[in-house]
TINUMAR-930873 format. One record per residue: residue number from 0; residue in one letter; x, y, z of N, C-alpha, C, CB in turn. Coordinates in nm, 4 decimals, always signed. Glycine has a CB too. Example, Ala and Ser with C-alpha at 12.3 -4.5 7.8 and 13.67 -1.06 7.14 Angstrom:
BEGIN
[0 "a" [+1.3190 -0.5690 +0.7800] [+1.2300 -0.4500 +0.7800] [+1.3200 -0.3300 +0.7800] [+1.1308 -0.4473 +0.9046]]
[1 "s" [+1.2850 -0.2250 +0.7080] [+1.3670 -0.1060 +0.7140] [+1.2900 +0.0030 +0.7870] [+1.4084 -0.0598 +0.5725]]
//
This chain:
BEGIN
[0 "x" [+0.0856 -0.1178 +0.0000] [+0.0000 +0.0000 +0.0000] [+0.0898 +0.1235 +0.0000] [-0.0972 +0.0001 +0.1233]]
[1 "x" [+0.0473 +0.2295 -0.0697] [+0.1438 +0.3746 -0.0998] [+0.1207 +0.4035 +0.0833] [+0.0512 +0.5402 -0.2518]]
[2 "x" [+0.2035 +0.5293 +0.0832] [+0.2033 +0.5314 +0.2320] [+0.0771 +0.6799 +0.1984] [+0.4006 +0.5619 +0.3332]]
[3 "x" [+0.0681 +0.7412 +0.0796] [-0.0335 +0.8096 +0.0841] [-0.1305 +0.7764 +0.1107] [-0.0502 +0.8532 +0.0139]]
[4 "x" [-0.2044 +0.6789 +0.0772] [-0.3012 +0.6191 +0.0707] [-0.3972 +0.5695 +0.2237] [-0.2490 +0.5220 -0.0102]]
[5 "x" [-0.2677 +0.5585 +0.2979] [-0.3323 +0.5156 +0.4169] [-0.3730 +0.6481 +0.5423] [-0.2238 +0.4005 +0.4768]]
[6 "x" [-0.2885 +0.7948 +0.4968] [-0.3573 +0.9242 +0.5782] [-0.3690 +0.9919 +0.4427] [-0.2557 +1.0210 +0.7160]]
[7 "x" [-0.4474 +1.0852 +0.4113] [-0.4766 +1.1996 +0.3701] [-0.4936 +1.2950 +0.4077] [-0.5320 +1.2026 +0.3313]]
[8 "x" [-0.4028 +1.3866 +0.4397] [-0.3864 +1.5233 +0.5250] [-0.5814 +1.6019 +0.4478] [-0.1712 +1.6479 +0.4523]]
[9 "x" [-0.6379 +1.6728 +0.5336] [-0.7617 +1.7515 +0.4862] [-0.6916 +1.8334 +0.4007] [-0.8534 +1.8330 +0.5968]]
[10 "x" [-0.7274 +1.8888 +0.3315] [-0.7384 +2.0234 +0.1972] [-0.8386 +2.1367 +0.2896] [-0.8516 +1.9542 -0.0005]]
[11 "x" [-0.8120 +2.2490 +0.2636] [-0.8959 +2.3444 +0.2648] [-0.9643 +2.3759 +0.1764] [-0.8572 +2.4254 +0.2907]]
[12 "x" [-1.1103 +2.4397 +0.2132] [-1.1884 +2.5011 +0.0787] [-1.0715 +2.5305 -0.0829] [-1.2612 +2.6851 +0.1450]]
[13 "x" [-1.0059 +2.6117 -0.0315] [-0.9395 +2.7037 -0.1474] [-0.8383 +2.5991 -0.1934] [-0.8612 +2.8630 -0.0937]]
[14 "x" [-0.7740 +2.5187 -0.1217] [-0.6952 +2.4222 -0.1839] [-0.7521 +2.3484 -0.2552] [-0.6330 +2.3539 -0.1147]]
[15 "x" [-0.8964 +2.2822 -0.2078] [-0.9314 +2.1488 -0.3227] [-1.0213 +2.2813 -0.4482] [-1.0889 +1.9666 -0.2232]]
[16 "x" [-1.0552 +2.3924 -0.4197] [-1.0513 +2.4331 -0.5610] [-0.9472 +2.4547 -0.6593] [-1.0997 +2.5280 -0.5639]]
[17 "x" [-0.8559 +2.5098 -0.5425] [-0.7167 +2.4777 -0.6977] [-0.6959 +2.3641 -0.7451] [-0.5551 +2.5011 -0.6720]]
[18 "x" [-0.6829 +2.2731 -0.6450] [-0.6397 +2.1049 -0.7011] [-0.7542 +2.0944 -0.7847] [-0.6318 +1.9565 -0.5728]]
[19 "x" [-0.8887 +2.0919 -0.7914] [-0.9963 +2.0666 -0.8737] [-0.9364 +2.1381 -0.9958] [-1.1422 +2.1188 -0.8185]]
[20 "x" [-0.9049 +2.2964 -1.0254] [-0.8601 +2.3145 -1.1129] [-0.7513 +2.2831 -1.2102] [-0.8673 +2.3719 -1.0905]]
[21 "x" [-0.6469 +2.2507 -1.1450] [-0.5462 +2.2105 -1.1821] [-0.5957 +2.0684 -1.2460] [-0.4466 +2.2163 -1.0737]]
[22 "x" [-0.6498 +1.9721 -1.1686] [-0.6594 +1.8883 -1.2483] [-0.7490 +1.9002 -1.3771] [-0.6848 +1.8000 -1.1796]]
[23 "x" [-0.8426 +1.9745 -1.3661] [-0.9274 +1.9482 -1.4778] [-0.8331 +2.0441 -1.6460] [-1.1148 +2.0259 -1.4173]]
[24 "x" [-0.7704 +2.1050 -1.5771] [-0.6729 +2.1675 -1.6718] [-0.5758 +2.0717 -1.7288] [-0.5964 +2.2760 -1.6051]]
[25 "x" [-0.5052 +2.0060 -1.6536] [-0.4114 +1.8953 -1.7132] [-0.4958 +1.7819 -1.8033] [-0.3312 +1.8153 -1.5817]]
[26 "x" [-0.6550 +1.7514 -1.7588] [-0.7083 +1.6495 -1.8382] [-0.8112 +1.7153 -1.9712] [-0.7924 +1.5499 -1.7299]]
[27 "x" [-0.8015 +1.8768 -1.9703] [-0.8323 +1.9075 -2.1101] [-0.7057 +1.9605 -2.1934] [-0.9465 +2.0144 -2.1123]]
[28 "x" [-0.6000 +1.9728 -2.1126] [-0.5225 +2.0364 -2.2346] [-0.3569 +1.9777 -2.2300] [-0.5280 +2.2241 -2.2185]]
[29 "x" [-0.3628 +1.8911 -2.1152] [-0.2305 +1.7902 -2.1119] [-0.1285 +1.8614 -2.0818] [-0.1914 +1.7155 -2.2411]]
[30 "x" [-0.1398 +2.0220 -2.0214] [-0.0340 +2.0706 -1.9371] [-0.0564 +2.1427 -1.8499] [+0.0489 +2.1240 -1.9872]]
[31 "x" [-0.0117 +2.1499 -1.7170] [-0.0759 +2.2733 -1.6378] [-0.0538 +2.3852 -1.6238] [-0.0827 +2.2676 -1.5426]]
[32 "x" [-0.1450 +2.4621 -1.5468] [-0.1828 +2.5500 -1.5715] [-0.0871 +2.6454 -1.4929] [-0.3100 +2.5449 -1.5581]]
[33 "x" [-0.0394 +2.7921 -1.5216] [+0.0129 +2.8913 -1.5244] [-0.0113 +2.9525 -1.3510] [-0.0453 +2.9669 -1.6523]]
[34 "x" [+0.0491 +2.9893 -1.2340] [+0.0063 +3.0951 -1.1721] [-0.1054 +3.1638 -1.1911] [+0.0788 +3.1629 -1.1783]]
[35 "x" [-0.1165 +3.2529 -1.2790] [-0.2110 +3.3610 -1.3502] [-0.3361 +3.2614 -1.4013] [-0.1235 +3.4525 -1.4968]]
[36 "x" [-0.3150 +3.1663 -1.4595] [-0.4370 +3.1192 -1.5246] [-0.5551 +3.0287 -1.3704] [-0.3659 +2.9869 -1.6769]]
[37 "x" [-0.4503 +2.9913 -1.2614] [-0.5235 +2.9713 -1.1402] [-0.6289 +3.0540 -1.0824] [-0.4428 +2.9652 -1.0550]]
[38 "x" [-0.5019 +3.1479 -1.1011] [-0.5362 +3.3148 -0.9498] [-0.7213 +3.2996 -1.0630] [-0.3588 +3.6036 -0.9856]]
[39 "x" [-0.7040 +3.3398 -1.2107] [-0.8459 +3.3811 -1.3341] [-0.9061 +3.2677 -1.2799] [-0.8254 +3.3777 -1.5417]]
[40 "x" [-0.8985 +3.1467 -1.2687] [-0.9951 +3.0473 -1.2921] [-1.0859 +3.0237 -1.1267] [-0.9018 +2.8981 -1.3556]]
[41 "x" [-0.9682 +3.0149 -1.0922] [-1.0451 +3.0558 -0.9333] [-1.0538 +3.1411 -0.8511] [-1.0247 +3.0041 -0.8513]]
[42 "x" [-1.0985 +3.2791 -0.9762] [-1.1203 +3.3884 -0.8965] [-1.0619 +3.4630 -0.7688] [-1.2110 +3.3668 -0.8735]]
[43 "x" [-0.9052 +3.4337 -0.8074] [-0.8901 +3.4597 -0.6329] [-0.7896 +3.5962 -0.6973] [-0.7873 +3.2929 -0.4958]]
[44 "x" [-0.8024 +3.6854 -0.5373] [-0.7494 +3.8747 -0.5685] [-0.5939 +3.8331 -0.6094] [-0.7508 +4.0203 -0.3800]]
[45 "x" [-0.4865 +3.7890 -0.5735] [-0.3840 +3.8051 -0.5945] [-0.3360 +3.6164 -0.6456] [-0.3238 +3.8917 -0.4617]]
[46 "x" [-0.1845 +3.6310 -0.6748] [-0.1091 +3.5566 -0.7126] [-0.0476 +3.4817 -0.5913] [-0.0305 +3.6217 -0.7935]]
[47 "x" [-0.0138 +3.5720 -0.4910] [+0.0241 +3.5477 -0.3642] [-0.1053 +3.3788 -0.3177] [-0.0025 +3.7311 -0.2616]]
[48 "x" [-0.2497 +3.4433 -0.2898] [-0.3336 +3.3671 -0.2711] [-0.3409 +3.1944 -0.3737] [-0.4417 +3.4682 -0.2863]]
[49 "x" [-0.2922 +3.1954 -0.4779] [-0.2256 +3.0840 -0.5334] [-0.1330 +3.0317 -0.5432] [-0.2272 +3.0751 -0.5996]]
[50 "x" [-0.0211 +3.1031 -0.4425] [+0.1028 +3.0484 -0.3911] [+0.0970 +2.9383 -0.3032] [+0.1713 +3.1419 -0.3282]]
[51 "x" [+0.0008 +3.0593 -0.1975] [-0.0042 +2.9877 -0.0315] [-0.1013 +2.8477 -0.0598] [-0.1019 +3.1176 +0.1145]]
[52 "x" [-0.2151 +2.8267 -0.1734] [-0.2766 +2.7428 -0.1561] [-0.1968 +2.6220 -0.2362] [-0.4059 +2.7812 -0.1852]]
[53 "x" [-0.1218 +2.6409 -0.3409] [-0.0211 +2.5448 -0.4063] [+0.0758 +2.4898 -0.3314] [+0.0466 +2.6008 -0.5059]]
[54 "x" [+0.1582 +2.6141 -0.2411] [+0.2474 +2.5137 -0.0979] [+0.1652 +2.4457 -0.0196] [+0.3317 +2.6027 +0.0246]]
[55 "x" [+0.0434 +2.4712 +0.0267] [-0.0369 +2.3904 +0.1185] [-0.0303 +2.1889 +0.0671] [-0.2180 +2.4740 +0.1010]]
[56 "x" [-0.0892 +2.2528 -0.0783] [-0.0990 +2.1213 -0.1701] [-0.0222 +2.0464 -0.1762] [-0.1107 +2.1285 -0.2820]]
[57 "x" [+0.1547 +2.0801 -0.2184] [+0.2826 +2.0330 -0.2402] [+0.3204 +1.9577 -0.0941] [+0.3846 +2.1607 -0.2859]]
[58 "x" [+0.3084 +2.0824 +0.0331] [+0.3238 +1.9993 +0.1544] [+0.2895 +1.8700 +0.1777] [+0.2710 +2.0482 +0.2387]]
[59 "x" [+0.1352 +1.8638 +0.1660] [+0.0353 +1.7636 +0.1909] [+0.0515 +1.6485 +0.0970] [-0.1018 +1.8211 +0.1792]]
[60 "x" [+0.1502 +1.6712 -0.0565] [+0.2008 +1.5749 -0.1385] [+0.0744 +1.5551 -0.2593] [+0.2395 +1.4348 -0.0431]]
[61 "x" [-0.0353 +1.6189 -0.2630] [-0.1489 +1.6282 -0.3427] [-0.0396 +1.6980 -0.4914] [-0.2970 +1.7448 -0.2554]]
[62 "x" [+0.0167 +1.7723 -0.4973] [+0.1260 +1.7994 -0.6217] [+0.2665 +1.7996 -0.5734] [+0.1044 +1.9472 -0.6963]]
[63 "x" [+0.3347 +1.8060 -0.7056] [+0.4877 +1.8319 -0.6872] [+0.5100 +1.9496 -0.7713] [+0.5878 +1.7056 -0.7329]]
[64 "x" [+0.6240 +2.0001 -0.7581] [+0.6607 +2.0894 -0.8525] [+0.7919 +2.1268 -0.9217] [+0.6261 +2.1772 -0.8084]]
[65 "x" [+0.8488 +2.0772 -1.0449] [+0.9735 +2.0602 -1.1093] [+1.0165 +2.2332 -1.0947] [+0.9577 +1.9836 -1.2837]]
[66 "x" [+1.1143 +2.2131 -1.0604] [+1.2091 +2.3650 -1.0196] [+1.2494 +2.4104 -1.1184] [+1.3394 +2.3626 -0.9324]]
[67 "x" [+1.2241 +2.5169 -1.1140] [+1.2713 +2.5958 -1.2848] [+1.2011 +2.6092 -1.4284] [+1.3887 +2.5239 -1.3401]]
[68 "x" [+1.0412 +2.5430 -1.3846] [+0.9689 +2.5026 -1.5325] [+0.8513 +2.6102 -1.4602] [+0.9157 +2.2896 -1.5825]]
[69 "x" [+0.7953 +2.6827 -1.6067] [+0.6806 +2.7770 -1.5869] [+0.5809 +2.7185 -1.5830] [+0.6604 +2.8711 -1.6717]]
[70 "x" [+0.5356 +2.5766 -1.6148] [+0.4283 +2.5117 -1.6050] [+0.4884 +2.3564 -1.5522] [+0.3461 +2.5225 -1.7479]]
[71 "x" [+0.5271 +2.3306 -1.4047] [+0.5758 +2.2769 -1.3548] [+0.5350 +2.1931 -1.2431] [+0.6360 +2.3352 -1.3503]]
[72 "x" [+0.4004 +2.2074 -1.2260] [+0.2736 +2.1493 -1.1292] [+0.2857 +2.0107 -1.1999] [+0.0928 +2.2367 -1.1425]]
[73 "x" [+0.2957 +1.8791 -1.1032] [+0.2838 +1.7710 -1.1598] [+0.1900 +1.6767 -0.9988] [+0.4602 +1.7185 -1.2266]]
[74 "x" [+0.1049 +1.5802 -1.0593] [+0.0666 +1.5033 -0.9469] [+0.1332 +1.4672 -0.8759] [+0.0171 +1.4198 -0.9593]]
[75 "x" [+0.0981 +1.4681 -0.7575] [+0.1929 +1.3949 -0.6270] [+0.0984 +1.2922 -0.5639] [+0.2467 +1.5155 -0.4899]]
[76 "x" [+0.1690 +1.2094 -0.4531] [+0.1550 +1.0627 -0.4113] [+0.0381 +1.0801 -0.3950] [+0.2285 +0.9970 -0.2949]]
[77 "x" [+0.0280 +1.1661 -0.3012] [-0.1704 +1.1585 -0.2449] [-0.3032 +1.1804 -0.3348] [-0.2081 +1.2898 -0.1332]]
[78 "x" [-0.2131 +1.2432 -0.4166] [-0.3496 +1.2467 -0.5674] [-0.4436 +1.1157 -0.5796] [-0.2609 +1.2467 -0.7527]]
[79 "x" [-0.3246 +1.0220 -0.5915] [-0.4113 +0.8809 -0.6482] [-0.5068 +0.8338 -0.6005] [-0.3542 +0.7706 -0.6514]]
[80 "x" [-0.4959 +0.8174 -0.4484] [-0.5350 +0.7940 -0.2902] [-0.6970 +0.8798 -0.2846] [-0.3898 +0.8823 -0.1616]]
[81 "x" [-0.6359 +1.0523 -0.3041] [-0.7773 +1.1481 -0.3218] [-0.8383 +1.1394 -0.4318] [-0.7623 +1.2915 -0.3135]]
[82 "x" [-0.7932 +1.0804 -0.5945] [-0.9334 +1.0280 -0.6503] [-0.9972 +0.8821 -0.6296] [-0.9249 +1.0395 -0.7929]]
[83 "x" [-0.9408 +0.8097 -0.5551] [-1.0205 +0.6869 -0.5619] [-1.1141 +0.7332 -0.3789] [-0.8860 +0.5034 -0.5763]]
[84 "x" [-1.0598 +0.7980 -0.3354] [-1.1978 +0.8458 -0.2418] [-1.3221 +0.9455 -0.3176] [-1.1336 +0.9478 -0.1020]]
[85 "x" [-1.2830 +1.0406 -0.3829] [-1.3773 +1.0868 -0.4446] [-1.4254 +1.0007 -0.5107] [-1.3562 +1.1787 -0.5041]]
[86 "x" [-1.3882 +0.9297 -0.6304] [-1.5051 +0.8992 -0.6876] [-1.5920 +0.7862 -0.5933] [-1.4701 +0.8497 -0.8327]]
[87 "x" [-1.5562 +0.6712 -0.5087] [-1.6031 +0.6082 -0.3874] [-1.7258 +0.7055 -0.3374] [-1.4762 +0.5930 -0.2739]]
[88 "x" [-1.7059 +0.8196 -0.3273] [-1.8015 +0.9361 -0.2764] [-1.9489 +0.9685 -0.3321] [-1.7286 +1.0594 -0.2994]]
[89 "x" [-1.9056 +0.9589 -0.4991] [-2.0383 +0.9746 -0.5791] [-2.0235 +1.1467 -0.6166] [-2.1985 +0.9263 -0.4699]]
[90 "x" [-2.0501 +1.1896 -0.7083] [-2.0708 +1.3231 -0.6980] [-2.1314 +1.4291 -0.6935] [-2.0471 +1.3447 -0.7289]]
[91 "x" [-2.2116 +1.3810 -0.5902] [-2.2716 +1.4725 -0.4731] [-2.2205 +1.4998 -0.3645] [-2.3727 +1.4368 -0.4286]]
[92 "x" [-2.1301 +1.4373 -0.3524] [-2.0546 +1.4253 -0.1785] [-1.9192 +1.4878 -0.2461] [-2.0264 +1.2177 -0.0802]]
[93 "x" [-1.8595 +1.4971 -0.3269] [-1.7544 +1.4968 -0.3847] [-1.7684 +1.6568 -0.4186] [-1.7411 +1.3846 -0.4972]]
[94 "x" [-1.8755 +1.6673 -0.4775] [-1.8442 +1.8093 -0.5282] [-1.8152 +1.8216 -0.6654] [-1.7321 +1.8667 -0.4610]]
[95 "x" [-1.8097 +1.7309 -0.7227] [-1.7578 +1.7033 -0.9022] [-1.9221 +1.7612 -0.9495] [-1.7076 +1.4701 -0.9696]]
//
């Protein structure tokens, strides 16, 4: 068993909307998404506010992030772990 799999740190509101975004960005256009195209998509006032919620994410292992690349957001361990609970959930409970 992954060692993700067996805790899943909680997400905050604003985190599982970025992670929601992020992913649905990587599965329509096969790369992710930009700083700037976050902060637009999820409405949030600054860039800063998509920093703090992307380190939250990276901490918690929900992404990684290749050093030095402008579109450099890649899945991390706990991803796998948090979609096979969501979809388990149904999506009503999920939020999808």
């Amino acid at each position: 068993m992954e060692p993700a799999a067996s805790i899943l740190m909680p997400l905050t509101e604003r985190q599982e909307t970025v992670l929601r975004l992020v992913l649905r960005f990587l599965d329509e256009r096969s790369y992710p998404p930009t700083i700037g195209e976050i902060q637009a998509g999820c409405e949030l006032c600054s860039p800063g506010s998509v920093s703090r919620a992307l380190g939250g994410l990276i901490r918690k292992d929900y992404l990684s992030r290749e050093k030095g690349r402008h579109r450099g957001l890649r899945p991390g361990p706990a991803l796998q772990a948090w979609r096979r609970r969501e979809s388990a959930a149904g999506p009503e409970e999920s939020g999808v």
